[in-house]
N, C-alpha and C positions, 0 to 999 in steps of 0.2 A: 600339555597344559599351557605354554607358553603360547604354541599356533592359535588357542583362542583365546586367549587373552588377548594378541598382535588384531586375530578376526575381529574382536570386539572392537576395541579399542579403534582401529581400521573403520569398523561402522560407523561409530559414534563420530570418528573424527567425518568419515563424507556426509554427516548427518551435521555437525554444526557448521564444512564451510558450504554446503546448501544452503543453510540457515542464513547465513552472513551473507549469501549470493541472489537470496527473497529479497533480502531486507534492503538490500543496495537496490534491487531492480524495481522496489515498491518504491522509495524513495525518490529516486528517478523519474518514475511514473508520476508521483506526486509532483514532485516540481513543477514537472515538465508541461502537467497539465492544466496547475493551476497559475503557469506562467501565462498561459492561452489564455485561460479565461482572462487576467487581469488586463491582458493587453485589448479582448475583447469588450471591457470593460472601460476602460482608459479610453478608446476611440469612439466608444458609443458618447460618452461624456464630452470629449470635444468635439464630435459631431454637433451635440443640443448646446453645447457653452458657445458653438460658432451660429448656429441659428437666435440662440437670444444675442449674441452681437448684434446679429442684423436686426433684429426687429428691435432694439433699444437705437440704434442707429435711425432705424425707420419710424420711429415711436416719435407721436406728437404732443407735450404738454407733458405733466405731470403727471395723468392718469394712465398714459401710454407707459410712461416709464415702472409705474411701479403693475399694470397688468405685466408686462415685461417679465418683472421680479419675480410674482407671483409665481407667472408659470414655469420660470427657472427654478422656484424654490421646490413644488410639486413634483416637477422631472424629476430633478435630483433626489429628491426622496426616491421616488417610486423607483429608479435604477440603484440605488444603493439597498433599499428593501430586497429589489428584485436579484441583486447582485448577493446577497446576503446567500439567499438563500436556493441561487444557483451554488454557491461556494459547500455550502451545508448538503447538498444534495450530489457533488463532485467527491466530497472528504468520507461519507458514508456509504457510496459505490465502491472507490478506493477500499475503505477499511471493510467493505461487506467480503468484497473479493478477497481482500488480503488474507484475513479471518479463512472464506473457505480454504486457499490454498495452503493455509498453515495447520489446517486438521487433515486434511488432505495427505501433506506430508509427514504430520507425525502420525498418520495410519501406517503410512510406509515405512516410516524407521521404526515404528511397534512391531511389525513383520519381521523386518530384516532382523532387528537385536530376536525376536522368538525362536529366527530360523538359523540365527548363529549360535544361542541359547541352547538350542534339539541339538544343533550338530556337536557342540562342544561336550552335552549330555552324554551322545552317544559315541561321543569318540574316550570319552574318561570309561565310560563302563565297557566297551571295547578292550583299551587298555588294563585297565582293572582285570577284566576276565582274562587277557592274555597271561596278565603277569599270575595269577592263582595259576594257571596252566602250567607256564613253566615252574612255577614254587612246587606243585604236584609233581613232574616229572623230577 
């Protein structure tokens, strides 16, 4: 009785430091990847913040200045839009993957606890039937 209770208990515990072992590796992942994008992000923008220097630099009159504006103000929408929903479409790959590999694994701690479950079964009705054996003799 104790051996499976040690087996269980033994499952359970390599079944939460996995768990704890996903969780840090997803985490990681996440960072790591949405450190890339930001800094992909961050350079695209001062890329276009150094092109409207020049042409505000190169810009003649009033009307130069503010087309200037304009098209700064458009870019930067449209990369913070576009940034949006690169960021939304990084965090729900992340979370799609995460999701499968965590039914994934608890298919396989379902198994392991069923097959330490069978074995504990048949190890009490083993002993059970030994000890009626020798109680008979």
């Amino acid at each position: 009785m104790t051996s499976a209770f040690s087996e269980t208990f033994s499952t359970l515990n390599g079944t939460f430091a996995k768990m704890i072992d996903r969780n840090r590796s997803l985490a990681e992942k996440t960072l790591r990847t949405t450190q890339e994008e930001s800094l992909r992000f961050i350079n695209r923008r001062l890329e276009r913040n150094a092109k409207t220097l020049e042409s505000l630099r190169d810009s003649q009159g009033l009307s130069g200045l503010i087309a200037a504006e304009q098209d700064w103000l458009v870019c930067a929408a449209r990369d913070y839009v576009e940034g949006t929903e690169k960021f939304g479409e990084i965090l729900l790959d992340l979370a799609a993957n995460g999701a499968r590999e965590v039914a994934a694994e608890g298919r396989s701690t379902a198994e392991s606890l069923r097959t330490v479950g069978h074995d504990s079964v048949s190890r009490t009705r083993r002993a059970a039937e030994s000890s009626e054996r020798h109680a008979a003799e």
